[in-house]
C-alpha positions in Angstrom: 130.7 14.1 74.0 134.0 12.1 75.2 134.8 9.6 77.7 138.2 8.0 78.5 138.1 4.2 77.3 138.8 3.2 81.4 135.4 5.5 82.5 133.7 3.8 79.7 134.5 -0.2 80.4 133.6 0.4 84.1 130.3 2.1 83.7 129.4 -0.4 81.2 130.2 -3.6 83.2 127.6 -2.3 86.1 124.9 -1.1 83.7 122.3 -1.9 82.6 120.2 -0.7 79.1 117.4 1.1 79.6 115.1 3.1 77.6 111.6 4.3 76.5 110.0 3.0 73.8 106.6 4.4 72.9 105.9 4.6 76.7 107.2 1.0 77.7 110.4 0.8 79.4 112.4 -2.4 77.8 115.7 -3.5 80.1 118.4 -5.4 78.8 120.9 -7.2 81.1 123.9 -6.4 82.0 126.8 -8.1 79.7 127.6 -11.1 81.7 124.3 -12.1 81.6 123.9 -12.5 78.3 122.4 -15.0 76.0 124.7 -16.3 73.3 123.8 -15.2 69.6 123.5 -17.5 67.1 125.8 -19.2 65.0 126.0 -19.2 61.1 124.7 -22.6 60.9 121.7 -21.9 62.8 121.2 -19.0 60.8 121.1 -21.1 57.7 118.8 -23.7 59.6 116.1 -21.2 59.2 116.2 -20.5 55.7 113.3 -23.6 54.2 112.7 -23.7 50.6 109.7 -25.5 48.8 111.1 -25.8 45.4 107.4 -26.9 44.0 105.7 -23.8 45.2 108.7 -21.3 44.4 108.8 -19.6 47.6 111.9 -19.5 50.2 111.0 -18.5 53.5 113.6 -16.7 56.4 112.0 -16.9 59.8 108.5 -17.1 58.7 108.9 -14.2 56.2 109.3 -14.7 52.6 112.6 -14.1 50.8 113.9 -14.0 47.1 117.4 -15.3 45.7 118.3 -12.1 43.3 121.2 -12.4 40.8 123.9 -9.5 42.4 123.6 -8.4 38.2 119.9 -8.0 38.7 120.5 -5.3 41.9 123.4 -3.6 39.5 121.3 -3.4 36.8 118.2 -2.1 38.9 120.8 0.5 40.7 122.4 1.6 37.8 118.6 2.6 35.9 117.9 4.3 39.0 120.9 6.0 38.8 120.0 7.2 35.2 116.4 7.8 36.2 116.9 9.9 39.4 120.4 10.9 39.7 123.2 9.8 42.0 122.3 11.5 44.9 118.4 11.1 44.7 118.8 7.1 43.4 121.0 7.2 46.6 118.4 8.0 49.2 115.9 5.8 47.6 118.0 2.8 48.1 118.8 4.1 51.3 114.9 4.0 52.7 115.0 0.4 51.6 117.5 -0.7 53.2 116.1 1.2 56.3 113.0 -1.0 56.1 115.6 -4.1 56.1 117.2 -3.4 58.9 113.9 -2.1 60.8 112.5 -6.0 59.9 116.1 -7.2 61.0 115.7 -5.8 64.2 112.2 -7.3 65.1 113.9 -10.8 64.3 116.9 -9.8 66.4 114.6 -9.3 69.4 112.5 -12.0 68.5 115.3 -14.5 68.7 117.0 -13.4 71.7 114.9 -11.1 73.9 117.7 -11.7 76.7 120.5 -10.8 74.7 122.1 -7.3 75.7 122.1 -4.4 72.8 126.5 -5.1 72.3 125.5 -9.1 71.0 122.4 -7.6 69.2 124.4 -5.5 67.4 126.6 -8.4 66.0 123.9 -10.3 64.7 122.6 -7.9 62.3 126.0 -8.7 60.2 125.4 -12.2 60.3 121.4 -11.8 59.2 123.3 -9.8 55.8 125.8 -12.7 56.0 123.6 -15.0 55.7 121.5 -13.4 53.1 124.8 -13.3 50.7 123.7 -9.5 50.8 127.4 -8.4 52.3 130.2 -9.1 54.8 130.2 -7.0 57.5 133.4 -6.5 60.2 132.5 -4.5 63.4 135.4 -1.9 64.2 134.4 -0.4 67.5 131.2 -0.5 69.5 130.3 1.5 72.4 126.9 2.0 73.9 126.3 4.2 77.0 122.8 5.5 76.6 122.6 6.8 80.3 125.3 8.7 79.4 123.7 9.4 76.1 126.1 7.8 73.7 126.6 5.8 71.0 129.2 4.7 68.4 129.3 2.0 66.1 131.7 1.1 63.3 132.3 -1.4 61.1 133.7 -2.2 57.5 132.4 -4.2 55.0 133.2 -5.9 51.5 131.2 -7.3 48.5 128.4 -4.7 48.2 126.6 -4.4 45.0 126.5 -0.6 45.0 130.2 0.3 45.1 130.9 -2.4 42.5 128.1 -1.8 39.7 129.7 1.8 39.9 133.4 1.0 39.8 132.4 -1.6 36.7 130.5 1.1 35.0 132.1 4.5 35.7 135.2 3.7 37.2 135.6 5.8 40.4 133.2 8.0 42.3 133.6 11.4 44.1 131.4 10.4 46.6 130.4 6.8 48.7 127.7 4.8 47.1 126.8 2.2 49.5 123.5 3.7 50.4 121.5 0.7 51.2 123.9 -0.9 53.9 123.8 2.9 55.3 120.5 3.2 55.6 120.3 -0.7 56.7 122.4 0.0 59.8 120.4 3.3 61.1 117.0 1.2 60.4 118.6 -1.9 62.2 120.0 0.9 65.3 117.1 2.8 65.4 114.6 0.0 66.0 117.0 -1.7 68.9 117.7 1.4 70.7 113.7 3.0 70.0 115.7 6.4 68.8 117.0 7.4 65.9 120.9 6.8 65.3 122.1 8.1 61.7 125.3 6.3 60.0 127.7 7.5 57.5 130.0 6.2 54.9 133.5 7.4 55.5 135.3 5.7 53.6 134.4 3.5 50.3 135.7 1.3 47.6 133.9 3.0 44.4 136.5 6.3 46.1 139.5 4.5 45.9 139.4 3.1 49.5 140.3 0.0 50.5 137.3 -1.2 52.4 133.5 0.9 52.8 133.5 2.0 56.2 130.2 3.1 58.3 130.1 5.2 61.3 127.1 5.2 63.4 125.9 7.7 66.4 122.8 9.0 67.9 121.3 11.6 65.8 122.2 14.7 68.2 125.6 13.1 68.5 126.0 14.5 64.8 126.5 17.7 63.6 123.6 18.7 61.1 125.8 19.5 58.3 127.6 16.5 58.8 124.3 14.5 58.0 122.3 16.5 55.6 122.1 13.3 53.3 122.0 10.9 55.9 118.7 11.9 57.5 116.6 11.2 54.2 117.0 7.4 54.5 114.9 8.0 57.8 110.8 7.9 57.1 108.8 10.7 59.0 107.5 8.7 61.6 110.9 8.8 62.8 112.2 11.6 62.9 109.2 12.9 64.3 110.4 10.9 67.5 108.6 7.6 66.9 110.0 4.3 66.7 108.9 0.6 66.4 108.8 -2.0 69.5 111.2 -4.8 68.5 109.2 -7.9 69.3 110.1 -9.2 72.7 109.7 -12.9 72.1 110.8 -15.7 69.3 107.6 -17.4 70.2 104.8 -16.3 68.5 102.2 -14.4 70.7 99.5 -12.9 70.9 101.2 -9.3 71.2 102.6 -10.2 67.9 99.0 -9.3 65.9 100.1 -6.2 64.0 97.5 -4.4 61.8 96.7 -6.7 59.0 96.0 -4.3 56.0 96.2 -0.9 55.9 92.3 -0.5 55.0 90.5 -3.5 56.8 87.7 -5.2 55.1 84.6 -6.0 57.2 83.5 -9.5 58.0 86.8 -10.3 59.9 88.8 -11.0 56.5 92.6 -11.9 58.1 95.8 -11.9 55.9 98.7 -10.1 54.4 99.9 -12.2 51.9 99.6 -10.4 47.9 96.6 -13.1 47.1 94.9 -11.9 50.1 95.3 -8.0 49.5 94.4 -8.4 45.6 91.4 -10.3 46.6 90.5 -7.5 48.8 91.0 -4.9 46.0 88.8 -6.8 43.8 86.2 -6.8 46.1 86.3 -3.2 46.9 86.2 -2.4 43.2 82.8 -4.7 42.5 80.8 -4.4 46.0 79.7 -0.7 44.8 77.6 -2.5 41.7 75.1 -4.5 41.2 77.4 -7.3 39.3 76.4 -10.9 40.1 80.0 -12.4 41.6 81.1 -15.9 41.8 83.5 -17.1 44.5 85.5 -19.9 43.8 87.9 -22.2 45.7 88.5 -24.8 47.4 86.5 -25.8 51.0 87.6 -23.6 53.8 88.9 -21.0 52.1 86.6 -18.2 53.7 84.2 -18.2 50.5 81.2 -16.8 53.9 83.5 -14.3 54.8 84.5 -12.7 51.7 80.8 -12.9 50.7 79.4 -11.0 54.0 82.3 -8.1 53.5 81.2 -7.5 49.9 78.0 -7.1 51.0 78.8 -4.5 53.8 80.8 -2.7 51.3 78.3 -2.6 48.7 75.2 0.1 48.5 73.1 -2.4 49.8 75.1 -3.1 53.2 71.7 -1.8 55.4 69.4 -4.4 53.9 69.6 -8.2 54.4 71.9 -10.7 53.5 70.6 -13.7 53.2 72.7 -16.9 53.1 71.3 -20.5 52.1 74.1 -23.3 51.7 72.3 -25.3 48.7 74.2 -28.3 49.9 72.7 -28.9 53.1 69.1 -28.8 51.9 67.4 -31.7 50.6 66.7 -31.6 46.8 62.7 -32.0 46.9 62.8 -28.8 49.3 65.0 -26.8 47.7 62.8 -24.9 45.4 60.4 -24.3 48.6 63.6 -22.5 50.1 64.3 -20.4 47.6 61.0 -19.3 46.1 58.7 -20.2 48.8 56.0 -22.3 49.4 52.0 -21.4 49.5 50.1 -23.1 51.6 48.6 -26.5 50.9 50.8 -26.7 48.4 52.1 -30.2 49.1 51.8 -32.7 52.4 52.3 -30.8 55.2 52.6 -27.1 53.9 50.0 -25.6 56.3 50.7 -22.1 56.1 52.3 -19.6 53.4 56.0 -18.9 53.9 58.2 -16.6 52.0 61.8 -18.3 50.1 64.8 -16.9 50.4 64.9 -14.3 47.7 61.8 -12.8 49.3 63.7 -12.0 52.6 66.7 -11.1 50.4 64.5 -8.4 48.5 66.3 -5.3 47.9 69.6 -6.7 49.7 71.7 -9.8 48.7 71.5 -13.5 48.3 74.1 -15.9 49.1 73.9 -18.9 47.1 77.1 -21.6 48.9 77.6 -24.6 46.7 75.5 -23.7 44.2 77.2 -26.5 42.1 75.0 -29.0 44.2 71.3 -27.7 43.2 69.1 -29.9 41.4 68.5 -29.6 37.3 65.1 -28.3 38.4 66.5 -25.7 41.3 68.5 -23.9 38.2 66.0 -24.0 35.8 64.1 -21.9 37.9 66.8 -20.0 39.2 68.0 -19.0 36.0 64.8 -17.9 35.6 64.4 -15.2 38.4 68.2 -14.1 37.8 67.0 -13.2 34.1 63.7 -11.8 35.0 63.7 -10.5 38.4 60.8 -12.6 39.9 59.7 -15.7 41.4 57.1 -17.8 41.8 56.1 -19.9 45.0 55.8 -24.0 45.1 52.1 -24.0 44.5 51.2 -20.6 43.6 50.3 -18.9 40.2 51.4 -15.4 41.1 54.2 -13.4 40.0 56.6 -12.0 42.5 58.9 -9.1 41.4 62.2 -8.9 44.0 65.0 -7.4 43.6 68.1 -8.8 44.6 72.1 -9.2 44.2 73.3 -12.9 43.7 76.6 -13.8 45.6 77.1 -17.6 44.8 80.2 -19.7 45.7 81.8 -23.3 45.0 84.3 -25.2 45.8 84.0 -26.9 42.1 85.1 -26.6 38.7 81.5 -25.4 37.4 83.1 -25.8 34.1 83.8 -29.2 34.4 80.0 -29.7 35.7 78.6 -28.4 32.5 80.7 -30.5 30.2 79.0 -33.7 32.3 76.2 -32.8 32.4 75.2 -31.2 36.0 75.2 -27.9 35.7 73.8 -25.9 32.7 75.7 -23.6 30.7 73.4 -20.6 30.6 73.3 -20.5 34.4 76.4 -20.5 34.7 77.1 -17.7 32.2 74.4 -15.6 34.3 76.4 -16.3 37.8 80.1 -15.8 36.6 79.4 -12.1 35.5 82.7 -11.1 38.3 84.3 -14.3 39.2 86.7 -14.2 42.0 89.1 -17.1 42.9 90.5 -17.7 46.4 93.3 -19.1 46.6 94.4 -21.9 49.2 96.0 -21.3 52.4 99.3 -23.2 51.1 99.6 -20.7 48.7 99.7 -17.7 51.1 101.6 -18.8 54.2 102.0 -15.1 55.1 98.3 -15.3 56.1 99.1 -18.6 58.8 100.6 -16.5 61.5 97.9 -14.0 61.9 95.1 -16.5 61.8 97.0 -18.7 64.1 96.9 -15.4 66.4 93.6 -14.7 65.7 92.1 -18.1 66.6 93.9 -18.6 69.5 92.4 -14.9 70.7 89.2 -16.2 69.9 89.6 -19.2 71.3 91.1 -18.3 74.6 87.9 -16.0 74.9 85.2 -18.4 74.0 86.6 -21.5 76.2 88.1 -18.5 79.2 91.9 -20.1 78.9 94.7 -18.0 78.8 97.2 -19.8 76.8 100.0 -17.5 75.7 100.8 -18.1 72.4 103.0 -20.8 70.0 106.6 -21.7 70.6 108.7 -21.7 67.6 108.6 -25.3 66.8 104.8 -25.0 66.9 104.6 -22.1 64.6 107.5 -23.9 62.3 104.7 -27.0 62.2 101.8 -24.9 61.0 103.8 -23.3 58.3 104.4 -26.7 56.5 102.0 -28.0 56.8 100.0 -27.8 53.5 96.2 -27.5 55.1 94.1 -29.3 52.7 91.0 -28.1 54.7 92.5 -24.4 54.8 91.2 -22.2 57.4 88.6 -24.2 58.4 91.3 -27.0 59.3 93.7 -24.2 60.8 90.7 -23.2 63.2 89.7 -26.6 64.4 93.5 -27.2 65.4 93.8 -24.2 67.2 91.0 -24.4 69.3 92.4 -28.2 69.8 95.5 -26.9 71.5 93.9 -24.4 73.2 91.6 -27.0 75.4 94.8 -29.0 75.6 97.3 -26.1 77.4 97.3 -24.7 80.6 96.9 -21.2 81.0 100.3 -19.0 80.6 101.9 -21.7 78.8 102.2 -21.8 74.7 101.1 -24.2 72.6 103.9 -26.7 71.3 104.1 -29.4 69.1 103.2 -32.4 72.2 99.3 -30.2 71.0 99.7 -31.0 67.5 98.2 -34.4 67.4 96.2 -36.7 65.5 96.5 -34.9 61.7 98.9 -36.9 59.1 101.6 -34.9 57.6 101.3 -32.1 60.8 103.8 -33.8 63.0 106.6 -34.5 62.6 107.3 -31.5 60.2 110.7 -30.4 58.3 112.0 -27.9 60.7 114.8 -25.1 59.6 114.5 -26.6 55.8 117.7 -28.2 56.3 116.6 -31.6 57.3 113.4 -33.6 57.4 112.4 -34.7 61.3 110.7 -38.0 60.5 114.0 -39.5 59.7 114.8 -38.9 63.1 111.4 -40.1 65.1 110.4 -43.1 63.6 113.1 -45.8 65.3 113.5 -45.5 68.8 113.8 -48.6 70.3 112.0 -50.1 66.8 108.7 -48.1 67.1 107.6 -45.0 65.4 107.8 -42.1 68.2 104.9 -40.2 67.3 102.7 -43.0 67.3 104.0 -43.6 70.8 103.2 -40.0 71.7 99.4 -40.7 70.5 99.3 -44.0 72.4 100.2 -42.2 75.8 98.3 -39.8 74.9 95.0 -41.6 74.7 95.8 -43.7 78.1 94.1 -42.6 81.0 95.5 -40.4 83.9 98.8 -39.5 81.6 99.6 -35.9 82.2 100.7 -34.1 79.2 103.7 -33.0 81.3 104.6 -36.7 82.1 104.1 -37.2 78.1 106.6 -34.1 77.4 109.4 -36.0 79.5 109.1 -39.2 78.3 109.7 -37.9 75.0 112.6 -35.5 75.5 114.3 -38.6 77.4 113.8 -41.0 74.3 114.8 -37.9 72.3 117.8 -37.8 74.5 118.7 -41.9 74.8 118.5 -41.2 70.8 120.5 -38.9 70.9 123.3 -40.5 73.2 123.0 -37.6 75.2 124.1 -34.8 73.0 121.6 -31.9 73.1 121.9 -30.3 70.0 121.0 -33.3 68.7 118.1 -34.1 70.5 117.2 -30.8 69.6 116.8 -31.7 66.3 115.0 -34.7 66.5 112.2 -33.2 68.6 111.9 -30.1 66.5 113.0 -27.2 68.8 116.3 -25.2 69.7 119.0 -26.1 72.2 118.2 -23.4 74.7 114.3 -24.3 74.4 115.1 -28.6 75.2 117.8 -27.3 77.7 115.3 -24.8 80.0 112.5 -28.2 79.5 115.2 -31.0 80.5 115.9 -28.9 83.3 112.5 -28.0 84.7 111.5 -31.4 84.6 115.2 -33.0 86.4 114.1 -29.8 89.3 110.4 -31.1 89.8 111.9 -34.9 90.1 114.3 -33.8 92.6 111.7 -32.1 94.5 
């Protein structure tokens, strides 16, 4: 399909994008109403690094630095393995799931930016990365007119140089993951698929590697017999993913959390989470007595209650008893039962614990806090299968799974003294440890999302999600009281926020080490907020918070004018200090300077 260069320039300054995207109709403005893409530097501002936890995050997401060797290496045993041409495609369908992830951050950072500046920041995300430098060539998107064309050149890719420094010159291009990165990064934006090709490429004597991009039909079949295989089947049966339409975090964002949910409302993504999960699924279908460990909060409960709905006991009772919160003298009576009479004030018969728990499960919490007495006798009816009541002289037979938990080193208990060794040995048959929520910040997101659904339901508010500085907050800070801790300081902001508004920082209050956060990894805020006008700014913000009659809204502008008086009026840099971007202060400043005009 043609079109003169003149026909093309005028259509496209009156259009405006529009397509379907699994039934939703997205529109993007027209080019002069565009919202300026980032710049390098803000780019880099959201790579953070924690050094003492050996993780780098980009935009929430965990990355990895790789030596450029390592990927040589890696392409040139695939190579050996597979072939060219098949070690070619496989590459290709990861860099396809690059570009598809690229995409959603592309959206997510600017979901008023037309398609022509989208398509320059996925070179700057690969920038960035130190993956490659990519040039765009020519760029033209028409899609009322059906059509598409996108070119660029690039330099510095690992796949044309491992092969030019280990077999000298190829017949064919080689750069199959930036080809496949470029359809994945396309297709996603424009909802249908758009298939690239290497033209031109170093490894073939070329100067540069050049790409050429259209819309699938735009291509002749045998043009693009190769091409097509970087694509996965869901698209090229005509579906496509929804680029997320916001860089706050919302509640839209929930995706589905593992591909096989466990019951009892386990949330996560993160590698602990999912090979905790296996683990479970592998011991709920026996009889194996399993001890959780980790630390308070963790979800020790909920991992219990899915095991049990997974195992072959999931339609008799589970029956839970937190050892902790009973009082030493009556523990015994709530685990075995008591007969009547049996001490001062026992006027009837009543059945323990593993009674009610006969033929089902037990779940023993803190088990680390029973008395010397409690695990004598519970050792016992572990070993033999029965119980006695306080005050009775019969035998009970029952038959029933322990599940216990701690949040201690049961270890460490024996070698003082308060736990004994041979219960312990009869509990951790299957021990499973959790690990804490600072160790799997993949998970924060989705339980932020989760809460705040639950949340908005139980107290009837409609608060719309997190902004980006809110979200940025919660994944640095380390949780010591883990999901537990993460729960209480959702539903804190949620009674806080009006309805149709996010949560923000201002909602953050009243936990050390929360607020003020490092924000972007490239500087540390607190710096910045703790000398204005000689007095820590936070604890002005919880001052005026406690007063009476303050409005949060009158808070929110008192700050972003200190922020600003700091700042000597620059923006960007007031920015900083209070932990969001420029466009977020600038929309704020100026809502608040229309309502004082008002």
């Amino acid at each position: 399909m043609s079109h003169s260069k003149n026909d093309h320039h005028e259509s496209k300054d009156k259009r405006v994008h529009s397509y379907p995207i699994r039934g939703i109709k997205f529109q993007f403005p027209a080019k002069e109403n565009h919202t300026k893409i980032a710049e390098i530097d803000e780019l880099i501002a959201s790579l953070r690094f924690s050094p003492t936890e050996g993780r780098i995050w980009f935009d929430n997401h965990p990355v990895a630095l790789v030596r450029s060797s390592s990927l040589s290496s890696l392409h040139r045993e695939l190579v050996e393995i597979l072939g060219q041409l098949d070690a070619g495609h496989f590459l290709a369908k990861l860099g396809y799931a690059s570009g598809e992830r690229d995409a959603f951050v592309a959206r997510k950072w600017y979901p008023e930016s037309n398609l022509d500046d989208l398509f320059k920041f996925g070179p700057q995300l690969r920038s960035v990365r130190g993956i490659v430098s990519m040039s765009p060539v020519k760029q033209e998107i028409d899609l009322e007119t059906e059509h598409f064309y996108n070119e660029a050149i690039f330099s510095g890719d690992f796949e044309a140089d491992t092969l030019l420094t280990n077999d000298g010159m190829a017949n064919t291009p080689v750069c199959w993951m930036q080809v496949g990165f470029a359809a994945g990064y396309a297709t996603t934006l424009l909802g249908r698929p758009v298939i690239y090709k290497e033209v031109e490429c170093r490894a073939t004597g070329s100067r540069h590697c050049r790409i050429i991009g259209r819309l699938a039909e735009e291509w002749h079949e045998d043009e693009v017999v190769d091409e097509v295989q970087c694509f996965p089947d869901k698209i090229l049966k005509g579906h496509s993913p929804t680029p997320t339409a916001s860089r706050n975090l919302n509640l839209s964002d929930i995706p589905e959390v593992l591909d096989e949910p466990l019951p009892g409302g386990i949330i996560g993504s993160s590698p602990a989470i999912i090979q905790t999960c296996n683990i479970i699924r592998k011991v709920a279908p026996t009889t194996a007595t399993t001890l959780f460990q980790g630390e308070t909060g963790v979800g020790k409960d909920v991992l219990a209650k899915a095991l049990h709905q997974l195992s072959n006991r999931w339609d008799k009772p589970l029956i839970t008893l937190n050892c902790g919160a009973i009082p030493h003298n009556l523990i015994e009576a709530e685990l075995f039962g008591v007969e009547k009479a049996a001490f001062t004030g026992a006027t009837k018969s009543r059945v323990g614990r593993f009674e009610r728990a006969h033929e089902g499960t037990l779940f023993l919490d803190e088990i680390g806090t029973l008395s010397t007495s409690a695990q004598i006798k519970l050792l016992r009816a572990i070993q033999e299968k029965e119980i006695e009541r306080v005050g009775d002289t019969i035998t009970r037979k029952v038959d029933v799974r322990i599940i216990a938990a701690t949040n201690e080193n049961l270890q460490q208990a024996v070698a003082e003294g308060r736990f004994r060794e041979d219960l312990l040995y009869r509990i951790n048959v299957f021990p499973i440890n959790i690990p804490p929520l600072r160790e799997r910040k993949e998970d924060i997101p989705l339980l932020m999302l989760h809460f705040l659904k639950r949340y908005n339901e139980r107290h009837k508010k409609n608060v719309s999600g997190f902004t980006e500085s809110a979200a940025n907050a919660f994944y640095q800070y380390s949780f010591p009281g883990n999901h537990r801790e993460l729960e209480n300081l959702v539903e804190r902001a949620v009674i806080l926020v009006a309805d149709h508004q996010p949560i923000d920082l201002i909602h953050l209050f009243g936990v050390e080490g929360l607020v003020p956060v490092r924000v972007g990894g490239a500087q540390d805020l607190e710096p910045e907020l703790t000398d204005i006008d000689n007095e820590p700014l936070y604890g002005a913000i919880l001052d005026e918070m406690t007063a009476d009659g303050t409005p949060i809204k009158d808070i929110e502008r008192q700050l972003i004018l200190k922020a600003m008086d700091k700042a000597e009026g620059n923006l960007a840099q007031a920015a900083r200090i209070l932990g969001m971007t420029r466009p977020q202060l600038s929309y704020r400043l100026k809502k608040h300077q229309s309502k004082a005009g008002a």
